[in-house]
C-alpha positions in Angstrom: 3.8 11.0 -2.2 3.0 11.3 -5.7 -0.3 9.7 -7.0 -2.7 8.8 -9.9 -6.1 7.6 -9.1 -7.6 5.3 -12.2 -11.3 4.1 -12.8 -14.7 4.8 -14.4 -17.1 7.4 -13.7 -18.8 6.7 -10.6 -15.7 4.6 -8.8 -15.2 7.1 -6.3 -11.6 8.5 -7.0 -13.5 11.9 -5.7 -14.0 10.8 -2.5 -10.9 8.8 -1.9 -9.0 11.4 -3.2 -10.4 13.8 -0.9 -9.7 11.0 2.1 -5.7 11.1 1.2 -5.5 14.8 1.3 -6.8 15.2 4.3 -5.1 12.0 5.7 -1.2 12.9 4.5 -1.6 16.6 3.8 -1.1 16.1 0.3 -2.6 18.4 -2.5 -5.5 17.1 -5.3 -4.5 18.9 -8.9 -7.6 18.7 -10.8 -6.4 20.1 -14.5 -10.0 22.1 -14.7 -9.1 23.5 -11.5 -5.6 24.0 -12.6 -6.4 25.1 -16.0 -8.5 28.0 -14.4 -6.9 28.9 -11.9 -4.1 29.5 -14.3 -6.2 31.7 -16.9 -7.2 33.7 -13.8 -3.2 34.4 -13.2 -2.1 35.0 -16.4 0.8 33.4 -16.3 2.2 32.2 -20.2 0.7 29.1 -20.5 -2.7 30.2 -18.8 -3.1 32.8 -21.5 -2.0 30.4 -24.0 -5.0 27.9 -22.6 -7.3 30.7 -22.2 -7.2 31.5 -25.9 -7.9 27.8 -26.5 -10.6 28.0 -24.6 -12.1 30.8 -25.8 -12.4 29.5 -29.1 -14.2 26.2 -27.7 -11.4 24.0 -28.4 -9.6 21.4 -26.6 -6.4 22.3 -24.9 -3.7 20.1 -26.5 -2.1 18.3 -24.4 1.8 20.5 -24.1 -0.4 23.3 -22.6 -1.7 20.9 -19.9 1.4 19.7 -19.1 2.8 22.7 -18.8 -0.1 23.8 -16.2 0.7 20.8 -14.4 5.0 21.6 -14.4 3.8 25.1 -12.7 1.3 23.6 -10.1 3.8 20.8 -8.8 6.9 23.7 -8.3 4.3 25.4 -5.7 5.0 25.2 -2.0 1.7 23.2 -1.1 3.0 20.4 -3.2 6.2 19.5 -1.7 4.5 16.9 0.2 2.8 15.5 -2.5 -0.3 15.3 -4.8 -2.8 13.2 -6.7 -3.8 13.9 -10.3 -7.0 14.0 -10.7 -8.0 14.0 -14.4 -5.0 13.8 -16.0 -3.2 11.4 -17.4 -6.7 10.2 -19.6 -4.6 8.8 -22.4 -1.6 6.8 -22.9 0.2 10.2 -24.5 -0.6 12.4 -21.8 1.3 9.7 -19.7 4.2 9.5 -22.1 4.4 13.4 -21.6 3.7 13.2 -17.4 6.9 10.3 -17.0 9.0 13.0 -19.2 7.6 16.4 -17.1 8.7 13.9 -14.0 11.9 12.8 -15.0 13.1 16.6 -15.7 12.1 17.2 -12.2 13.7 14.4 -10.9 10.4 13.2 -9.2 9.2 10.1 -9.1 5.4 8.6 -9.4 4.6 6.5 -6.7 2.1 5.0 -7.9 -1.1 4.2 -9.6 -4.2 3.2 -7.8 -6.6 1.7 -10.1 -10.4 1.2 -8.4 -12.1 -1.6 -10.1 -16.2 -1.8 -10.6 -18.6 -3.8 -11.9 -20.0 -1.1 -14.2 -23.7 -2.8 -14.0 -23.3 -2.3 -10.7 -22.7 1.0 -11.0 -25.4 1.6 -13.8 -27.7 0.3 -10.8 -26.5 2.4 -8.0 -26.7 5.6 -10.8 -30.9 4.1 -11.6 -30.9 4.2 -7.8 -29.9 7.2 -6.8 -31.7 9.4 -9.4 -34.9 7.0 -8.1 -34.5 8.3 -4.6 -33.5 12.2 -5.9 -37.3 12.0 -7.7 -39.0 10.6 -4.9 -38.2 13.8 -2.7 -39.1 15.7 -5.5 -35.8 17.0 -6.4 -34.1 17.4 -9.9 -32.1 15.2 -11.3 -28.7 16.3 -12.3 -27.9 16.2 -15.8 -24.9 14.4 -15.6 -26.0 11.7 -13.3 -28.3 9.6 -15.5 -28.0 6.3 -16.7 -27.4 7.9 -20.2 -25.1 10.1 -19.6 -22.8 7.3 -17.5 -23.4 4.7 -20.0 -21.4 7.1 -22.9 -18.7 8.1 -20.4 -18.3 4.5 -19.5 -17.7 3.7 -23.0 -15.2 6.8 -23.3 -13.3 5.5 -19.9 -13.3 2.0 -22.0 -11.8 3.4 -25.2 -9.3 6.4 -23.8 -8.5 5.7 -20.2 -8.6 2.0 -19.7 -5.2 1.7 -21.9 -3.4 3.6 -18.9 -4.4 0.4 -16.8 -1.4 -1.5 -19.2 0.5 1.1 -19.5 1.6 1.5 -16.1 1.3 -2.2 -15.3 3.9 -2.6 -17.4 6.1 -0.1 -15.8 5.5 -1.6 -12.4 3.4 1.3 -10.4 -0.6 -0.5 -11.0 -2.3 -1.1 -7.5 -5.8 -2.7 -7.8 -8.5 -2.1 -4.8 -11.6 -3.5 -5.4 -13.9 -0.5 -5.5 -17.4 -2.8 -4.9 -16.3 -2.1 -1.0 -17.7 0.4 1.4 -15.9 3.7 1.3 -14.2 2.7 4.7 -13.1 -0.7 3.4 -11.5 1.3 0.1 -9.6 4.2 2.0 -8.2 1.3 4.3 -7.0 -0.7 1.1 -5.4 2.2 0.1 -3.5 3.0 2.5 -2.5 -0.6 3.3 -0.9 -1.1 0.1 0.6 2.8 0.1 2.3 1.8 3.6 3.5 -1.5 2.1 5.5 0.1 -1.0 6.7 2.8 1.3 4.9 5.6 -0.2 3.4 7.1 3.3 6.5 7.2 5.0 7.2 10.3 5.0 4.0 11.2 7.0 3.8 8.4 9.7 7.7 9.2 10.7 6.4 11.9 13.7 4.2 8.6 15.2 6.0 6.3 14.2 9.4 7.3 15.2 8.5 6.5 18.7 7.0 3.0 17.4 9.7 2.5 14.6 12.4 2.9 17.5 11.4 -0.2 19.1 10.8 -2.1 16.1 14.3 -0.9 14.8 15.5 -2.3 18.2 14.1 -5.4 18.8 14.8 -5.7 14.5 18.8 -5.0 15.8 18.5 -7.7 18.7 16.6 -10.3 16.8 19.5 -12.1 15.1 21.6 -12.1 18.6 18.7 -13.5 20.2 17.9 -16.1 17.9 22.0 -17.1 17.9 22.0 -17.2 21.5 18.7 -19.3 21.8 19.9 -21.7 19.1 23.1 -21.7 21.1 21.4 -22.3 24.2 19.2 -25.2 22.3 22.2 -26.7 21.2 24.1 -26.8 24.4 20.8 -28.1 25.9 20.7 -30.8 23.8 23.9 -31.8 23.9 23.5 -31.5 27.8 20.9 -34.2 27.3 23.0 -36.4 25.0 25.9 -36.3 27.5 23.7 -36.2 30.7 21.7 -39.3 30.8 25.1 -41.9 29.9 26.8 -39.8 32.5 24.0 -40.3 34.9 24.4 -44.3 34.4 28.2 -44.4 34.5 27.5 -42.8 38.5 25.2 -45.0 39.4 27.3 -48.2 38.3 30.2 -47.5 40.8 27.3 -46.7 43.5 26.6 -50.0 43.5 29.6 -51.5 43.7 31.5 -49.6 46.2 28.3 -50.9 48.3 28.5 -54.3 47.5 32.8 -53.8 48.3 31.2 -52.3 52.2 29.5 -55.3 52.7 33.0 -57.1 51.8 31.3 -60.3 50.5 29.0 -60.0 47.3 26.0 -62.1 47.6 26.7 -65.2 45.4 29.7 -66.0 47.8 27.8 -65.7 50.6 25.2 -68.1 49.2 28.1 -70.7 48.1 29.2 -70.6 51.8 25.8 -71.3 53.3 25.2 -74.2 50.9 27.9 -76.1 51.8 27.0 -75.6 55.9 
């Protein structure tokens, strides 16, 4: 299972992508992470990054990609992985489909989780409200400030991805205004539904599945035979009840033919007396 998780600061993408790791054993590639960890090694493109770096520029794109081409050959991401960070532009997503394609994987899809950003601005006034009132520091980057501007960098950069992969078919909405429990259930709703989960459920469900796959097998005997049986029911009913009155007919008149006289004789006779 290959996955991208969209939306604005404060969405919860964190959370839920700590949720599907844990739930499908899947890894979460953050490119700071990545990008680290890769300096740290000193494999090429780490040192190629950490010179980047070093000089307080932003590592172009090619170098990120190539980070991410190294982290998704490891062993722990066989089963899968969510970005996280990365694709933030429409380019970087051009050069992930194309990193993808040469590795013949495929991206599952693309979970975007949709806010009401006043909503958020609130839960962000909120939250650095109660963090004061225990006398506690606020964090820097968890102001109303600070999330207004990367609201309005999400808008301009990011949001594009939102058409991009509609377009190619892989967008799934959840509405992130729900509790977290409500989301991670979404999410894994609509990953069971395009077949993306598979992979993990088979141990469970292969004793369920068997059934399913069984009672799937019999289904169109057992409707033919119960439409069968309908018919011949009906047509039991349609032949029954004239048959039914065609017996009783000669009931009657083999006992009028015992009694050897029928009765409008018999009256004749006593008439004339």
């Amino acid at each position: 299972m290959r996955l991208i998780l969209l939306g604005p600061p404060g969405s919860g993408k964190g959370t839920q992508a700590q949720r599907l790791v844990q739930r499908h054993g899947i890894v979460q590639l953050s490119t700071g992470e990545m990008l680290r960890a890769a300096v740290a090694a000193g494999t090429p493109v780490g040192l190629k990054a950490k010179d980047v770096m070093a000089s307080g520029g932003l590592v172009p794109d090619d170098i990120v990609v190539g980070i991410i081409s190294d982290r998704i050959d490891q062993p722990d991401a066989k089963k899968g992985f969510i970005l996280d960070g990365f694709p933030r532009t429409v380019p970087q997503a051009e050069a992930l489909d194309e990193l993808l394609k040469k590795k013949h994987m495929k991206l599952d899809a693309v979970i975007e989780l949709r806010v009401n950003e006043s909503a958020l601005l609130q839960r962000v006034e909120t939250r650095a409200a109660e963090t004061r009132a225990r006398g506690e520091e606020v964090r820097v980057d968890d102001t109303p400030e600070v999330l207004i501007k990367r609201l309005a960098s999400y808008r301009q950069l990011t949001e594009p991805l939102i058409h991009y992969y509609s377009e190619r078919r892989k967008l799934l909405t959840v509405d992130g205004m729900m509790t977290i429990e409500h989301v991670t259930r979404e999410i894994n709703r609509i990953l069971a539904a395009i077949g993306a989960v598979e992979p993990r459920p088979l141990k469970k469900a292969g004793a369920a599945k068997g059934p399913k796959k069984t009672t799937g097998g019999r289904s169109k005997p057992v409707a033919k035979a119960a439409e069968a049986a309908k018919r011949t029911i009906k047509a039991a009913r349609r032949t029954g009840k004239p048959a039914s009155r065609g017996t009783k007919k000669p009931v009657r008149k083999t006992a009028v033919a015992k009694g050897g006289k029928s009765p409008k004789k018999v009256m004749k006779k006593r008439a004339k007396r």
